[in-house]
C-alpha positions as CSV (number, residue, x, y, z in Angstrom):
1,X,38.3,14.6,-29.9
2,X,40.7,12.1,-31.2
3,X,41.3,11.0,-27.1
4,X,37.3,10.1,-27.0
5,X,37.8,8.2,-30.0
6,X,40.8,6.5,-29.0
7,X,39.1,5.7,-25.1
8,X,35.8,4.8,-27.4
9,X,37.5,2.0,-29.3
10,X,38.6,0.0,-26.2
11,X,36.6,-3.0,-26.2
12,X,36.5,-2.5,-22.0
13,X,35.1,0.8,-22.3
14,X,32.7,-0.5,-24.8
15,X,31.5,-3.4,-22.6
16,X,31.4,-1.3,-20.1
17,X,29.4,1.5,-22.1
18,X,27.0,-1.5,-22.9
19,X,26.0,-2.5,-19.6
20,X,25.3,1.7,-18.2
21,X,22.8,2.1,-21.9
22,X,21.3,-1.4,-20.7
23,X,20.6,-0.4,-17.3
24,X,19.5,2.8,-18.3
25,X,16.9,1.2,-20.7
26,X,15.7,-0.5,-17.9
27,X,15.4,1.9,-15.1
28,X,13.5,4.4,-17.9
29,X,11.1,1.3,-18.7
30,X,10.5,0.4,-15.0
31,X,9.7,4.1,-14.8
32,X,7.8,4.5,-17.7
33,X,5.2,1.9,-16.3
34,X,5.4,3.2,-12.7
35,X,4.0,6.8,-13.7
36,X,2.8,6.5,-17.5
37,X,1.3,3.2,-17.8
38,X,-2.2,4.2,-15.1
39,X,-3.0,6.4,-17.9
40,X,-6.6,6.0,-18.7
41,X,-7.4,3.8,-21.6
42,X,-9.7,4.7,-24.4
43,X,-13.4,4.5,-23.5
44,X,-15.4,1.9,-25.5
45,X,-18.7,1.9,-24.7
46,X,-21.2,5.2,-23.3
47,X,-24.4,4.9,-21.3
48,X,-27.0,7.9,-21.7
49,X,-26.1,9.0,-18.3
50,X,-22.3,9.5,-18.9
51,X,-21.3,6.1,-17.8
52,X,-18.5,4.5,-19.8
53,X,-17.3,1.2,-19.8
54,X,-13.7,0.4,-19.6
55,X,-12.2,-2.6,-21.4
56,X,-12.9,-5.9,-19.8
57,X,-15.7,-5.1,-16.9
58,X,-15.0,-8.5,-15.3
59,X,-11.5,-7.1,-13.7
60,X,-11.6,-3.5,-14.6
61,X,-12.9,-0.7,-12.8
62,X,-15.6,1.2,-14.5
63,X,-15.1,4.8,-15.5
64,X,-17.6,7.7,-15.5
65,X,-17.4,10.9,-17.7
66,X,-15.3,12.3,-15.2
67,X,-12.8,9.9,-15.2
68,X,-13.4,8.8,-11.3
69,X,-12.6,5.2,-11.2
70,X,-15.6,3.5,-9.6
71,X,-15.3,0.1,-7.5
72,X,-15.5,-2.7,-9.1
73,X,-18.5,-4.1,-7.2
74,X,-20.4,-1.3,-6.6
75,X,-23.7,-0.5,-7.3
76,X,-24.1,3.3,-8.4
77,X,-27.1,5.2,-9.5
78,X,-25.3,8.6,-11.8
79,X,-22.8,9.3,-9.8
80,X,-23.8,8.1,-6.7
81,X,-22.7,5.3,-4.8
82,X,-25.8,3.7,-3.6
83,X,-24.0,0.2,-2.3
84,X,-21.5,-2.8,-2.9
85,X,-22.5,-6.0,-4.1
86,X,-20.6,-9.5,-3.5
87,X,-18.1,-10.5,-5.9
88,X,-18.8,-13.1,-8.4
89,X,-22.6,-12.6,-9.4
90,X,-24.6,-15.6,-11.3
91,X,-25.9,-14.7,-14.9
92,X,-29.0,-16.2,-16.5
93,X,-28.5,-14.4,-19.6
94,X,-31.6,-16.8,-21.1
95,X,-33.8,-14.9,-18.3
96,X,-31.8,-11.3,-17.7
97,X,-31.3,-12.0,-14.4
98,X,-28.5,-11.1,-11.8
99,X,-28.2,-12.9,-9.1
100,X,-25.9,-11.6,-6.3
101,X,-25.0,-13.4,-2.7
102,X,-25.3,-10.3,-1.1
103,X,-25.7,-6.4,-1.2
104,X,-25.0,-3.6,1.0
105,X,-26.9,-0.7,0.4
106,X,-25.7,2.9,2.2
107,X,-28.5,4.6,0.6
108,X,-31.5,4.7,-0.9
109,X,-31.7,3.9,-4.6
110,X,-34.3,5.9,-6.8
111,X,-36.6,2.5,-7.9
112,X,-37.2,4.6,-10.9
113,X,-34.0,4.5,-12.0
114,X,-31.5,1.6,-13.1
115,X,-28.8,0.6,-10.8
116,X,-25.7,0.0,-12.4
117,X,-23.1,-2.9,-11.9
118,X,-20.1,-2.7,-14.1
119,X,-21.7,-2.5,-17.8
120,X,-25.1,-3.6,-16.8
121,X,-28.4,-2.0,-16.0
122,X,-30.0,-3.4,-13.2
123,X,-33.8,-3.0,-12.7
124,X,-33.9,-4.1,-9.0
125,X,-37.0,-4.5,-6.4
126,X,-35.5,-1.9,-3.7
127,X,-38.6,-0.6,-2.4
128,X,-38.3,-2.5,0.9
129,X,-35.0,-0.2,1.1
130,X,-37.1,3.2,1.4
131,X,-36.8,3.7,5.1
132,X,-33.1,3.3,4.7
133,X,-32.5,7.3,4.6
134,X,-33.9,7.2,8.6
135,X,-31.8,4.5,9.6
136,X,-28.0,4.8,10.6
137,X,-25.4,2.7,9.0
138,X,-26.2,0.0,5.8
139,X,-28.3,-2.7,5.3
140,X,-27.3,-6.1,3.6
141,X,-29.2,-8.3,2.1
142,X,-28.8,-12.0,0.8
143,X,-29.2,-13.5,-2.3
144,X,-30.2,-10.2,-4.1
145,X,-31.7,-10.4,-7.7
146,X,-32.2,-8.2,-10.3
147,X,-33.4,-8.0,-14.2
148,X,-30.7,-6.7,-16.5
149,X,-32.2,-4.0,-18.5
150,X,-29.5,-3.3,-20.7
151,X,-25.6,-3.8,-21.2
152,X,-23.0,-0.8,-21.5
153,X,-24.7,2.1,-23.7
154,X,-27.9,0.2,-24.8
155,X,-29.4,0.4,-21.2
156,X,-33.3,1.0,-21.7
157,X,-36.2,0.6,-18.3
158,X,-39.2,-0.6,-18.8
């Protein structure tokens, strides 16, 4: 024992000692962020269908009950994926409107039910979209609007 001590008092050893626990801190940080860091944050707002809102919609992704991590710009109805709107939507939050460049819709969305866009509730005019479900492929369409009906978990439809 006395041998450790006596190799442990050596002020090379203890430099040297120093600089392995450094890089050690660093590769278990690096490591820590790499595999532990994606873990899913706490949920801070719930719609009634499930849908739950995930810190800062702007940049985040939105998270369903499920945890599956939707895209950012698309437009789901429950859990479906019902299209993809273009990045940086207008608000008119003095008229609850949503105005987007475009839209892609894959599917048909129920008109019935809200769309949803990151924490809002979209009440959208898709009925010219019905014949969508006999067609192959999408359809896009320009400058698409739609009334924001509610915002996270206080989504209501008229």
């Amino acid at each position: 024992m006395s041998a450790i001590w006596k190799w442990l008092s050596l002020k090379k050893n203890q430099t040297t000692l120093s600089f392995i626990g450094a890089g050690v801190v660093v590769v278990v940080a690096a490591v820590w962020k790499a595999f532990f860091s994606h873990a899913e944050p706490p949920m801070s707002a719930s719609a009634p269908n499930g849908i739950a809102i995930v810190g800062s919609t702007v940049n985040n992704p939105v998270v369903n009950n499920n945890h599956a991590v939707r895209e950012i710009n698309g437009l789901y109805q429950g859990d479906n994926k019902v299209g993809v709107a273009s990045p940086g939507p207008s608000i008119d939050d003095a008229k609850n409107v949503i105005a987007f460049g475009a839209a892609t819709f894959e599917s048909y969305p129920n008109p019935a039910q809200p769309i949803e866009y990151q924490n809002l509730m979209l009440q959208c005019d898709v009925s010219f979209l019905k014949n969508l479900s006999h067609t192959v492929g999408s359809i896009s369409i320009g400058d698409f609007k739609c009334t924001i009906v509610g915002h996270g978990g206080n989504a209501s439809v008229p």
